[in-house]
Backbone as a ProteinNet text record, in pm:
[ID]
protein_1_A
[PRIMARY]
XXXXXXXXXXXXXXXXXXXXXXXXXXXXXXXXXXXXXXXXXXXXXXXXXXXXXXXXXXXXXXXXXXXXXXXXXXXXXXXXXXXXXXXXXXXXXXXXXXXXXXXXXXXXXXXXXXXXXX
[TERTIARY]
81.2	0	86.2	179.7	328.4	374.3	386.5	489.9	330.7	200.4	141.3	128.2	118.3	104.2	224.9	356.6	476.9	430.5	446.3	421.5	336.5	224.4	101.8	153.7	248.9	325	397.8	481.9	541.5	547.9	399.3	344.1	270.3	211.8	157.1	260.8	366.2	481.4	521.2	569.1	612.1	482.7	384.4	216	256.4	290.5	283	394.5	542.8	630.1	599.3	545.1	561.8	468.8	336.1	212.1	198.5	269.1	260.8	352	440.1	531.5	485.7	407.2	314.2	241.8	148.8	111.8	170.5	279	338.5	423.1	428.6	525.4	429.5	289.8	142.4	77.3	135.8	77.8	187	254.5	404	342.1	243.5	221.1	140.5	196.2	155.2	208	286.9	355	306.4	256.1	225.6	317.1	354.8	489.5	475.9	609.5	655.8	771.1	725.6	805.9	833.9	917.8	942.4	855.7	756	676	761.7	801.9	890.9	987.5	1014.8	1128.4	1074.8	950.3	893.8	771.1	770	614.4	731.8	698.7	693.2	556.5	566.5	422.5	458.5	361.6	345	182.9	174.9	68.8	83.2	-29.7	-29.7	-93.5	-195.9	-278.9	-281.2	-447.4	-468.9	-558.9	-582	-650.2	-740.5	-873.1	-966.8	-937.4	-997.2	-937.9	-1033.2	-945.3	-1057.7	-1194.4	-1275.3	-1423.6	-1519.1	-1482.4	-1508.2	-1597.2	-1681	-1744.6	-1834.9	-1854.7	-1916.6	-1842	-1915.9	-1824	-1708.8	-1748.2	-1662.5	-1519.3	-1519.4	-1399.9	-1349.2	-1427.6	-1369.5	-1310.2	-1350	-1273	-1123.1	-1191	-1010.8	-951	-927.5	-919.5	-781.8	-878.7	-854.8	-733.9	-751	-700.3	-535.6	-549.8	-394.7	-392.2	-406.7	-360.2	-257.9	-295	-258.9	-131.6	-158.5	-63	54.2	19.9	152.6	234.8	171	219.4	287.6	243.2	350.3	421.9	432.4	549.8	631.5	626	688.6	787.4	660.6	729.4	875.4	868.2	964.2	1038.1	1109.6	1173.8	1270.9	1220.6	1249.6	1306.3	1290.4	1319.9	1403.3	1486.2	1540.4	1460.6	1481.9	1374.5	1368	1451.3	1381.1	1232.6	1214.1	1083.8	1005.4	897.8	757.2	670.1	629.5	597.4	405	393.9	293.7	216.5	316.9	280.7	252.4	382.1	409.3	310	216.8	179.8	20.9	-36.4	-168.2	-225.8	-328.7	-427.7	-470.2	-442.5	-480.6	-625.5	-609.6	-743.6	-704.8	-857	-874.3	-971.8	-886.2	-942.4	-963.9	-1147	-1201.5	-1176.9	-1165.4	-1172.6	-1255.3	-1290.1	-1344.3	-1309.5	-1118.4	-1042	-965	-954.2	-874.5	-852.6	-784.7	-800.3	-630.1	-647.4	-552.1	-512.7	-446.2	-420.1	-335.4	-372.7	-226.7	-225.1	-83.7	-28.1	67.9	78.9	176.5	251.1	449.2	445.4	527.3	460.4	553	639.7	722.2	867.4	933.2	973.3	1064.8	1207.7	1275.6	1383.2	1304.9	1232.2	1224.9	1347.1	1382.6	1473.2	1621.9	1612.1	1772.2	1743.9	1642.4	1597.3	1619.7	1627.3	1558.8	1691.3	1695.2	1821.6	1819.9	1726.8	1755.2	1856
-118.9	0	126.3	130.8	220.4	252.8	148.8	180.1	258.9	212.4	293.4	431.5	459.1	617.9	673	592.4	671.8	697.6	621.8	596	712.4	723.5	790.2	966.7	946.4	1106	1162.6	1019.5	1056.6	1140.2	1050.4	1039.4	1172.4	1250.4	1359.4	1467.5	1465.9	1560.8	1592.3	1430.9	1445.7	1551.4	1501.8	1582.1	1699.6	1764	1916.4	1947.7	1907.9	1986.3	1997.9	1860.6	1920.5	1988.5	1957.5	2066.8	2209.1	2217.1	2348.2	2461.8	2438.6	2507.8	2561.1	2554.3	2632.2	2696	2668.6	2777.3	2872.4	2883	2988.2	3064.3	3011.2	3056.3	3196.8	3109.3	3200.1	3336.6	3297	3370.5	3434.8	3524.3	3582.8	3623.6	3662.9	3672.2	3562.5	3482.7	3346.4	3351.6	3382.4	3395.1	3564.8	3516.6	3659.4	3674.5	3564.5	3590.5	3495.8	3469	3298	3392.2	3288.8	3373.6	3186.3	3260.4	3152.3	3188	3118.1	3171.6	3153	3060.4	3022.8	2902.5	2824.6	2727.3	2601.2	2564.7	2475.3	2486.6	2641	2659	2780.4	2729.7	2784.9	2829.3	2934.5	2998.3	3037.4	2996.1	3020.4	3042	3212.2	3262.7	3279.9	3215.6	3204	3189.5	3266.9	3241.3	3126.8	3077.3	2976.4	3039.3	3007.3	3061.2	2980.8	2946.3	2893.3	2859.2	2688.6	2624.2	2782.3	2740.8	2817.6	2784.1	2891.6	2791	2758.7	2778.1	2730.2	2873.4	2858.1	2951.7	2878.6	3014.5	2953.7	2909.6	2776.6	2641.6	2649.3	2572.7	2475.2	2580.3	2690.3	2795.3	2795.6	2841.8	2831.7	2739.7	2565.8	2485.2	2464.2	2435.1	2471.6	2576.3	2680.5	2775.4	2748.9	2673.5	2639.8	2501.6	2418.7	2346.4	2382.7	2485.4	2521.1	2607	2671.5	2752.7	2620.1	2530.4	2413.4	2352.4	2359.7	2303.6	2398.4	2492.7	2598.1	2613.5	2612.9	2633.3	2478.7	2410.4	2302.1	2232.3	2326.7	2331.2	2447	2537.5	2631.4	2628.1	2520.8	2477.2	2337.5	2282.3	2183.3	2250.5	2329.1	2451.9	2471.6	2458.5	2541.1	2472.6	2364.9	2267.8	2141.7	2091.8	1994.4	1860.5	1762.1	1615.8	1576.7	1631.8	1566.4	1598.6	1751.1	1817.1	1768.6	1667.9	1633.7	1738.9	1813.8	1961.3	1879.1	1786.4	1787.4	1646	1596.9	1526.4	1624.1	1771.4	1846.9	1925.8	1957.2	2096.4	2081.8	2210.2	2224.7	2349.2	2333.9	2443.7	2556	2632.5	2751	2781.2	2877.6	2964.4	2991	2967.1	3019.9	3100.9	3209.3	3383.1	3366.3	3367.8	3417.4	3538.1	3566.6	3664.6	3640.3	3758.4	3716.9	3666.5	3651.5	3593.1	3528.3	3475.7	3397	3362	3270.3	3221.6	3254.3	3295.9	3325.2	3211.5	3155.5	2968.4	3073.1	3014.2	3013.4	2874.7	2859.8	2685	2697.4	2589.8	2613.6	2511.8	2486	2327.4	2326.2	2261.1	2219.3	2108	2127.7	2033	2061.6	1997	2025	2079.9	2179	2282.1	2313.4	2364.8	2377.9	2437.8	2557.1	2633	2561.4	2435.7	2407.7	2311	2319.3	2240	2342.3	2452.2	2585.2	2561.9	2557.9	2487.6	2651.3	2791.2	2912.5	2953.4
0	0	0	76.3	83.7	-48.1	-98.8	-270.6	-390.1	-349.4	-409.4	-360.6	-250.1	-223.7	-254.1	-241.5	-282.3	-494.7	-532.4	-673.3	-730	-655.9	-699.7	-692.9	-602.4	-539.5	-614.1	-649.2	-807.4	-920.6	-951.3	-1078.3	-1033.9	-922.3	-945.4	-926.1	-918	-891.6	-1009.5	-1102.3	-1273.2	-1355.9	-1289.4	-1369.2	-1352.3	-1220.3	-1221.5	-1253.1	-1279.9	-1320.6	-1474.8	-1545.3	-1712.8	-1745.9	-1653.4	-1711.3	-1649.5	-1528.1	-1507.7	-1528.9	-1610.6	-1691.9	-1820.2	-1870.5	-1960.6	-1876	-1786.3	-1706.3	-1666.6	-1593.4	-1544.8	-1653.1	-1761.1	-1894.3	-1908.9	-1939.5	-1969.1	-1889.3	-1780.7	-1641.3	-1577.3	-1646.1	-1515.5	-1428.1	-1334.8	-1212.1	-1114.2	-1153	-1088.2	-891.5	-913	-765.7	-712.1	-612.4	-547.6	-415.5	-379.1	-240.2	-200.9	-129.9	-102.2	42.4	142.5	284.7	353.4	464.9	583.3	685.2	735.9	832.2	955	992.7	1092.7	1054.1	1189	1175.7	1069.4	1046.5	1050.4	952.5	912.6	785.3	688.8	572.4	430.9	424.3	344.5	284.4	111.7	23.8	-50.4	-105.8	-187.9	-168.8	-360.7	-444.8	-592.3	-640.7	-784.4	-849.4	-927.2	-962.9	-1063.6	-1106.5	-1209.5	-1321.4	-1411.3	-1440.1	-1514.6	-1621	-1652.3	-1770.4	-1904.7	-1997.5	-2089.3	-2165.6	-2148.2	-2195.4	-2043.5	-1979.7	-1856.9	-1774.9	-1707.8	-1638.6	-1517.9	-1399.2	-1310.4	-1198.9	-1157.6	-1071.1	-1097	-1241	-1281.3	-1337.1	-1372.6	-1388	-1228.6	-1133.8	-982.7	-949.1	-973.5	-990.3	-1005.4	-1152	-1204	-1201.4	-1104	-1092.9	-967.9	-900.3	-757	-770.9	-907.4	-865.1	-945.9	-1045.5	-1105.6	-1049.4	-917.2	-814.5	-729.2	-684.8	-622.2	-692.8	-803.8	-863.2	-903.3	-933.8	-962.7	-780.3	-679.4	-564.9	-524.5	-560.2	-576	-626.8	-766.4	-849.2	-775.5	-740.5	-754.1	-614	-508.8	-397.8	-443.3	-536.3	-574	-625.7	-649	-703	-610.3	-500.5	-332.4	-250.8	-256.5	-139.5	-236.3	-139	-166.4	-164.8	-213.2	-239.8	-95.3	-17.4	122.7	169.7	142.2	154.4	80.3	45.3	24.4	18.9	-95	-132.7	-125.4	-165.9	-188.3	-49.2	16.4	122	284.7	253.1	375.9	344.5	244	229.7	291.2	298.5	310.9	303.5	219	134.6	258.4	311	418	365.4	236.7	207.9	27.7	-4.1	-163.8	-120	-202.1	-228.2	-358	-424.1	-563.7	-588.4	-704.6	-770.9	-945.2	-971.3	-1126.9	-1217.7	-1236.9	-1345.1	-1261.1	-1130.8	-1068.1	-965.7	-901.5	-709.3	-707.8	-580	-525.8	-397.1	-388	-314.3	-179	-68.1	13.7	96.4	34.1	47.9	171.7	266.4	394.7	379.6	345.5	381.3	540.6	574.2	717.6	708	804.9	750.5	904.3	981.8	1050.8	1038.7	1082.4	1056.8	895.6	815.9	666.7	643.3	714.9	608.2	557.2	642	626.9	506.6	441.6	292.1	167.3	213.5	67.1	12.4	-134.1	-228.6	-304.4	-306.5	-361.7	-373.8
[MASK]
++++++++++++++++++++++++++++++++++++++++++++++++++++++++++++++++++++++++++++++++++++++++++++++++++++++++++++++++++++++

């Protein structure tokens, strides 16, 4: 059961580095600020933006969920492979807006900063 949740972590880590690199290519203000909250929380605060064609929900949606994903790409960027960007992290608050969500992602990590590879 172990080697699938590792596997599956993988395979969604490989997902967001090749697909969300056109996003952020698309979107230069994808990152709205990325801090050390303390010993132990990273913050990263980043828009997603609605598939196209999409309205409503279902734009809030996916809105919400390539907010998620650019913040944890952008968190694998940051941290060395010890940090688990997408096992350590957790969704704080999505802020709507009319053309976009604004994500703030926290990862906790014990000591984090002695991971940041910047």
């Amino acid at each position: 059961m172990k080697h699938i949740q590792f596997i599956t972590s993988i395979v969604a880590i490989l997902f967001v580095a090749c697909s969300q690199q056109i996003s952020i290519q698309g979107k230069p203000d994808v990152l709205v600020k990325k801090y050390l909250q303390d010993d132990s929380t990273y913050v990263i605060i980043c828009k997603g933006y609605p598939k196209p064609g999409t309205s409503g929900i279902q734009a809030i949606e996916t809105a919400k969920e390539a907010a998620l994903l650019n913040a944890q790409y952008i968190a694998r960027g940051i941290f060395s492979e010890d940090v688990d960007v997408v096992k350590d992290g957790l969704v704080e608050k999505y802020d709507s807006s009319d053309d976009y969500v604004i994500l703030t992602y926290a990862i906790k990590h014990p000591d984090i900063k002695q991971y940041i590879q910047e």
